[in-house]
MILUM-843751 format. One record per residue: z, x, y of N, C-alpha, C in turn. Coordinates in steps of 0.001 Angstrom, whole numbers, padded with zeros to 6 digits, always signed. Example, Ala and Ser with C-alpha at 12.3 -4.5 7.8 and 13.67 -1.06 7.14 Angstrom:
BEGIN
+007800+013190-005690+007800+012300-004500+007800+013200-003300+007080+012850-002250+007140+013670-001060+007870+012900+000030
//
This chain:
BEGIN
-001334+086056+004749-000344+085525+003807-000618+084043+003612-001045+083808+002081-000762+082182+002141+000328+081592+001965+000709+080107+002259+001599+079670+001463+001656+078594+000146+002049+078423-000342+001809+077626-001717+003037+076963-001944+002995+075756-001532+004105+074877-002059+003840+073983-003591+005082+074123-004364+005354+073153-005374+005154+071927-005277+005411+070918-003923+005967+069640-003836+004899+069016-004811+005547+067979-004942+004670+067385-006773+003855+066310-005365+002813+065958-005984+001697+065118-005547+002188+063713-005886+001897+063134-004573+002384+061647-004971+001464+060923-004871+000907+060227-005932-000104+059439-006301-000067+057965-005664-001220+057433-004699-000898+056469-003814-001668+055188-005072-000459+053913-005169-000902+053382-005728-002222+052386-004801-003477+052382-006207-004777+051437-005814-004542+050035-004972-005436+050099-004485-005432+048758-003247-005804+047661-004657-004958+046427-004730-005531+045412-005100-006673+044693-004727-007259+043820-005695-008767+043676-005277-007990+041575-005018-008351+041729-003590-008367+040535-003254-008937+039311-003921-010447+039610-004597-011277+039053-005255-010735+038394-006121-009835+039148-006890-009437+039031-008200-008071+038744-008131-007532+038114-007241-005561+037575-007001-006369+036018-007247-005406+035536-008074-004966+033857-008486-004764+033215-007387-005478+033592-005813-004622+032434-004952-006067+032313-004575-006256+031521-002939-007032+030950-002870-007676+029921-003542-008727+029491-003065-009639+028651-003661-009215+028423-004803-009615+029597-005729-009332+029584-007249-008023+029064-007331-006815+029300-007019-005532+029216-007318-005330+027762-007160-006000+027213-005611-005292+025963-005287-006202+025276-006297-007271+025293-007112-007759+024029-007805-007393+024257-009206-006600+025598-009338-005993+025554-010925-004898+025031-010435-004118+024999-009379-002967+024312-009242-003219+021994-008980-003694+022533-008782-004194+020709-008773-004751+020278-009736-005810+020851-010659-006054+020779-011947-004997+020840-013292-003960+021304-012889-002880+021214-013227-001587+020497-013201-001885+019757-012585-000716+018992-011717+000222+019730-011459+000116+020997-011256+001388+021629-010064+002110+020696-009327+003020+020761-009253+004208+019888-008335+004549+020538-007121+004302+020393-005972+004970+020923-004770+005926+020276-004464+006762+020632-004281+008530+020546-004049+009162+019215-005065+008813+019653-005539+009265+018756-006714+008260+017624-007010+007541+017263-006481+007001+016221-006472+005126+016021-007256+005260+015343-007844+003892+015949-008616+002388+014847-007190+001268+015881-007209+000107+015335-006787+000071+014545-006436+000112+013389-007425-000239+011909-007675+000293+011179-006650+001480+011699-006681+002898+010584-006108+002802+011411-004384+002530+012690-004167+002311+013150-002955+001522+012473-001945+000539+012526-003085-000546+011674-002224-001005+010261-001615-000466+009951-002871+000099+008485-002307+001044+007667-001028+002227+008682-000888+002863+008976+000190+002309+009466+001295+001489+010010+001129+000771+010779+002563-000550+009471+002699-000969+008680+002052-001854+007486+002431-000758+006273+002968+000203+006141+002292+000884+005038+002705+001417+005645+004391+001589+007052+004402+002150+006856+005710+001413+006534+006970-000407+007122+006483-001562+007242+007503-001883+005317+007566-001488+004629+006577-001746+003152+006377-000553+002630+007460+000639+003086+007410+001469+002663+008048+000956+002715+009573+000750+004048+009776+000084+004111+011029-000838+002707+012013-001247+002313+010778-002791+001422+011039-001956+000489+011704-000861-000013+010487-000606-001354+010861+000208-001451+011741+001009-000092+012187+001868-000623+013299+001133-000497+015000-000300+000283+014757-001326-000064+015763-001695-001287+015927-001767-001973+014775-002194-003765+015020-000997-004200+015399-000065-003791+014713+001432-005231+015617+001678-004435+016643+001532-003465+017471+001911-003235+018476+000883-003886+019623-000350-003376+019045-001192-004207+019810-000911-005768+020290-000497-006637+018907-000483-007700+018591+000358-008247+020056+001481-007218+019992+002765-008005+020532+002179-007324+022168+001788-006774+022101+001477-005940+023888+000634-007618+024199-000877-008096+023515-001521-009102+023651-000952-010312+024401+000598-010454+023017+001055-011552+023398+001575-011569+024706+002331-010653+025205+003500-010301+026139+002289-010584+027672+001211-009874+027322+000379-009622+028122-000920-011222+028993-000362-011889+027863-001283-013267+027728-000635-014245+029354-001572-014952+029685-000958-016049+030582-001317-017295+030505-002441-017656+029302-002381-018596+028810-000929-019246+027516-000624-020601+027295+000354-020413+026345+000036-020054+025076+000860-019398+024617+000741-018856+022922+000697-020402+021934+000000-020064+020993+000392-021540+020184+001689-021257+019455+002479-022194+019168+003892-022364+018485+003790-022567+017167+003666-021340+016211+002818-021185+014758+004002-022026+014067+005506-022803+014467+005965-023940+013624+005414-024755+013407+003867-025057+014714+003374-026327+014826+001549-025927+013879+001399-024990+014463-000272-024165+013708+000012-024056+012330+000719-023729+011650+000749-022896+010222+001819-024360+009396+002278-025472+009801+002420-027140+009206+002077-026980+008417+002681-027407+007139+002056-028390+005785+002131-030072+006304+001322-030975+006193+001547-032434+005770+002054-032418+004711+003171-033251+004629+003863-033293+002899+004733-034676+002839+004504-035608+002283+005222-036628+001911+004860-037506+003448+004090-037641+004109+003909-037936+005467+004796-037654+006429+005287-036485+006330+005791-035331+007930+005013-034179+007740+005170-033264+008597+004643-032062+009069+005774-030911+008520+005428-029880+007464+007091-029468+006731+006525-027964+007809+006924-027311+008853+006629-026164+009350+007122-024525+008314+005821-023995+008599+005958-023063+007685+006046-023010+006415+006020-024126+005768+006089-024037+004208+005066-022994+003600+004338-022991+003584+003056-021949+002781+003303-020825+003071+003678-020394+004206+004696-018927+005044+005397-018331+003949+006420-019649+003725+007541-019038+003076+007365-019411+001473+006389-019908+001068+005674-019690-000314+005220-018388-000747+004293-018315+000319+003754-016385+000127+004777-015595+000567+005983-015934+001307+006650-014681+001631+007342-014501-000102+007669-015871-000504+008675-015630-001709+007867-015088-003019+006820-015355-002758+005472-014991-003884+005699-013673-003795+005146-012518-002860+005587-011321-002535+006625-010613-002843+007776-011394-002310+009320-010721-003173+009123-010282-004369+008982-011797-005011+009226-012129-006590+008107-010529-007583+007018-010577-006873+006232-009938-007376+006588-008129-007260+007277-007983-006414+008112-006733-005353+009227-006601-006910+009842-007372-007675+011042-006771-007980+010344-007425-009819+009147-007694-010106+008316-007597-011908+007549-005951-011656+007055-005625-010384+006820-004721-010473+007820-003410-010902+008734-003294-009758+010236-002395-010667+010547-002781-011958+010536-003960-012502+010958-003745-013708+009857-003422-014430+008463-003358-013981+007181-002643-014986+007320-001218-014919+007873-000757-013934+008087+000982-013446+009412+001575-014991+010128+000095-014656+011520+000809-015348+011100+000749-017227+010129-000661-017599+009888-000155-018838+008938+000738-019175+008060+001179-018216+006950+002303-018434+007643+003422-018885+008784+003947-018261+009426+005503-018097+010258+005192-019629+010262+003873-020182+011097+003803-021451+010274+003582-022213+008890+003930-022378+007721+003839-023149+007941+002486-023408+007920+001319-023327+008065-000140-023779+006877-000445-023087+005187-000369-023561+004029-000955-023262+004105-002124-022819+004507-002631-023676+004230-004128-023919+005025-004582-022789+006088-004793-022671+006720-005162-021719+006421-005103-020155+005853-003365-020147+005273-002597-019035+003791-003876-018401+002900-003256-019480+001857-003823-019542+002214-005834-018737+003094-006647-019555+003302-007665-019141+003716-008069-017778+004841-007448-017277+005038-007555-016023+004227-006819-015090+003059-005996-015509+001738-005916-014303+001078-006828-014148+000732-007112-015349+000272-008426-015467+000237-009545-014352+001848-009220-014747+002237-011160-013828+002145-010817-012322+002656-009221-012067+002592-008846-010422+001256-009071-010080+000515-008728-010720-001109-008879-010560-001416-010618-010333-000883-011168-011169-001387-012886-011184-000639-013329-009846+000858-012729-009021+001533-013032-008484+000655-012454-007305+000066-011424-007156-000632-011294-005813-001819-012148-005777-003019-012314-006754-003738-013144-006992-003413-014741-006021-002336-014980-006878-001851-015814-006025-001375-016300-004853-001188-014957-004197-000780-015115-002725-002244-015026-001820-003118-014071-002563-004443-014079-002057-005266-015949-001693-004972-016308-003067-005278-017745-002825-004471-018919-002025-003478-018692-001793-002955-019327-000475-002614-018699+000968-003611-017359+001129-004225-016986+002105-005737-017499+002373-006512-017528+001464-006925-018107+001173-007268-019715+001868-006534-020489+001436-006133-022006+001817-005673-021790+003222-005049-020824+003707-004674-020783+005361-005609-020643+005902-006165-019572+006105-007267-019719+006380-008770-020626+006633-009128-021531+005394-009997-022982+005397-009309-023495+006330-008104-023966+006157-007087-024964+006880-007571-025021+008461-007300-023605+009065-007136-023380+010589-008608-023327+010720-009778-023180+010253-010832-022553+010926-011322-024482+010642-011272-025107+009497-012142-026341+009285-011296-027728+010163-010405-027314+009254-008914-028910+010472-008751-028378+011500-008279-026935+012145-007410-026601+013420-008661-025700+014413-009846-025490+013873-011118-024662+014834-010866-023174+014964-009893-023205+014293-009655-021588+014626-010413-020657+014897-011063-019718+015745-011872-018538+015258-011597-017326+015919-011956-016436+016035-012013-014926+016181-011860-015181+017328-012678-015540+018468-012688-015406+019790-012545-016379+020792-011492-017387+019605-010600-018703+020557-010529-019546+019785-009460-020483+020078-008901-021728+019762-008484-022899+020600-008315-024046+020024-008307-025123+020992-007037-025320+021482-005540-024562+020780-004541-024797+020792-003411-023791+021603-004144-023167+022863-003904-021884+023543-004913-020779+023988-004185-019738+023875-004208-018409+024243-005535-017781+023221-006456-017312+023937-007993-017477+022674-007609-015811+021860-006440-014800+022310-006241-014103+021214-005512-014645+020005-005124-015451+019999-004592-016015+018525-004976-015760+017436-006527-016475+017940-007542-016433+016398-007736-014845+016079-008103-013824+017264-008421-012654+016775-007732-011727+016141-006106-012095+016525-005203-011174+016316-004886-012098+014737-005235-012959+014543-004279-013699+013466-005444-012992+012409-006774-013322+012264-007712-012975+011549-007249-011559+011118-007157-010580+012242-007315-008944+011935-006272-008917+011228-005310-009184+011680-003983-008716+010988-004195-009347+009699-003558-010646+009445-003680-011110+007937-004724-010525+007123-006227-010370+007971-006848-010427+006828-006922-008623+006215-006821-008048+007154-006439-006519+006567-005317-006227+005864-004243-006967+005719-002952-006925+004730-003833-008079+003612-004583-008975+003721-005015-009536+002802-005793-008474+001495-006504-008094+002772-007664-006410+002034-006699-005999+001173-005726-005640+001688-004634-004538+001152-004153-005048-000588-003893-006011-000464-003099-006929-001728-004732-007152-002688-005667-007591-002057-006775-007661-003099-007145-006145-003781-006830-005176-003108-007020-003693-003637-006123-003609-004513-004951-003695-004237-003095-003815-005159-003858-004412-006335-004003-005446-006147-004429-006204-007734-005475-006100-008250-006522-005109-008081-007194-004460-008554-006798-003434-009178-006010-002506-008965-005621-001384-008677-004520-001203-009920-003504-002704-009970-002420-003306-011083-003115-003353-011850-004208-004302-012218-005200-004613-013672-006053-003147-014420-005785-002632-013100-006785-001319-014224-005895-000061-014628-004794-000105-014011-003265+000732-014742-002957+000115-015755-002947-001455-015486-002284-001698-016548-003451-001716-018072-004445-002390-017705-005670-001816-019257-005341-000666-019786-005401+000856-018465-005528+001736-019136-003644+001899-020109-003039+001437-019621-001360+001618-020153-001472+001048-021320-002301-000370-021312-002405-001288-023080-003024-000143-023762-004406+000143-023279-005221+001030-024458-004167+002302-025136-003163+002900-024068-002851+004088-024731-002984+005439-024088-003549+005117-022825-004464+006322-022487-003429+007243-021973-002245+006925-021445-000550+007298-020599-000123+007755-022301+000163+007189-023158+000825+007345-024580+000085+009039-024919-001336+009604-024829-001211+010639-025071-000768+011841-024514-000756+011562-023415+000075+012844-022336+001376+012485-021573+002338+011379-022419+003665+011061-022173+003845+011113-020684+003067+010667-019989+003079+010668-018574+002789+009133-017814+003878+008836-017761+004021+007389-017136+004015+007051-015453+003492+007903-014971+004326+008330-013365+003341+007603-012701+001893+007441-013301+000706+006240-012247+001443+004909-012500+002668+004664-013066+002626+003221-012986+003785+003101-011340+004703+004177-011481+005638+004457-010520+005099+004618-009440+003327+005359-009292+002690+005401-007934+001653+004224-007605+001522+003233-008378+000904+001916-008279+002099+000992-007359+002993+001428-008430+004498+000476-007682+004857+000615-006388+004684+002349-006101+004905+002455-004572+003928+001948-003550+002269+001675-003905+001840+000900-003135+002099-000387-002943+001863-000824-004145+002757-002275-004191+003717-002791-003354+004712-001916-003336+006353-002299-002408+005804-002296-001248+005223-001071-000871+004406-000867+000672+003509-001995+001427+002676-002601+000546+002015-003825+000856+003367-005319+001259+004119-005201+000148+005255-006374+000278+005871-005847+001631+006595-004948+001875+007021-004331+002735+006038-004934+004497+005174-004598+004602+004110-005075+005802+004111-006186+005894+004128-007308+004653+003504-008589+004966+005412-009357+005708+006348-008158+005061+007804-008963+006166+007742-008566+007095+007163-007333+007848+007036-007309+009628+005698-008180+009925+005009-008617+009177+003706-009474+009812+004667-011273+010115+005428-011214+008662+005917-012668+008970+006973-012694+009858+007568-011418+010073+008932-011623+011306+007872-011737+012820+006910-011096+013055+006587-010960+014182+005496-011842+014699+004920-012189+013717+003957-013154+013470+004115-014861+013520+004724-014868+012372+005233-015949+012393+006803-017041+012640+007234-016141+012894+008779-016202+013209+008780-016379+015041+008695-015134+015075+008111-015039+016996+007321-015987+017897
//
């Protein structure tokens, strides 16, 4: 006797072909080629954030270092009211050039926001102008880093691996630090002048996308931002 059942045949659906799914490789460089936004946030501006934080890293390895050095020293520290002097009118004005570049920095910290705020209101010109000046305003702080620098190494002997006026990490720690936040600001204003060309020419005007001026700005602040824990700990201390 056989038996013979009705039950209807259930058709197993086909295995997808891995090959051929939108993810992977393929997926993630149409998604970046795209400016896909992960969590709201587009590429550009991600990435930027994820350098500023690995940068942050750097520098709080140098001032931690900095301050372990000092703490650690048993020669005396020099008294940077007396190292970092202007002569002016025949006295000694302490810290003046300090607090030149600290205010240079600000000033340049809050033309930049307002270049962010007329970019997103399409106002070029305006945009374009206040990069400009943030750009001439770091320029400028570069050059009275600059002048600190001649100052201590030609009048005060300063160098890398001692000074006449203390503790021989001075010179090394003063060099590294400044001059790698120096690095930092000469990149910034590089970095300002060629956003802002491309913003004059137009090149943002065809794809209504203003958001590199907002991720220029965030390095920007980030640089201003460092050079006030360099001057609280640095020069204040």
């Amino acid at each position: 006797m056989s038996l013979v059942t009705n039950a209807p045949t259930v058709a197993l659906a086909p295995t997808p072909d891995i090959a051929a799914a939108p993810d992977g490789w393929r997926g993630l460089v149409a998604d970046w080629s795209s400016d896909r936004e992960a969590f709201r946030v587009s590429w550009g501006k991600a990435m930027m954030w994820i350098f500023l934080l690995s940068d942050t890293f750097v520098f709080s390895c140098f001032l931690t270092g900095y301050m372990a050095v000092r703490g650690a020293t048993t020669v005396p520290w020099p008294n940077p009211s007396e190292v970092f002097a202007l002569h002016v009118a025949g006295a000694d004005v302490p810290l003046l050039l300090i607090a030149l570049m600290t205010f240079v920095l600000i000033t340049s910290s809050g033309t930049m926001a307002m270049a962010v705020n007329f970019a997103y209101r399409r106002d070029r010109v305006n945009a374009v102008t206040l990069m400009v000046l943030t750009g001439a305003l770091g320029e400028l702080f570069v050059g009275m880093q600059a002048f600190e620098w001649t100052k201590l190494i030609l009048e005060e002997g300063v160098r890398p691996w001692g000074n006449p006026m203390g503790a021989a990490q001075f010179g090394s720690a003063f060099f590294m630090i400044t001059g790698f936040h120096g690095l930092h600001v000469t990149i910034g204003v590089i970095y300002l002048f060629t956003v802002a060309f491309k913003l004059w020419r137009g090149d943002y005007e065809k794809s209504g996308n203003y958001q590199i001026v907002e991720i220029a700005g965030l390095y920007w602040h980030f640089v201003d931002l460092v050079w006030v824990f360099i001057f609280a700990l640095f020069y204040l201390w």
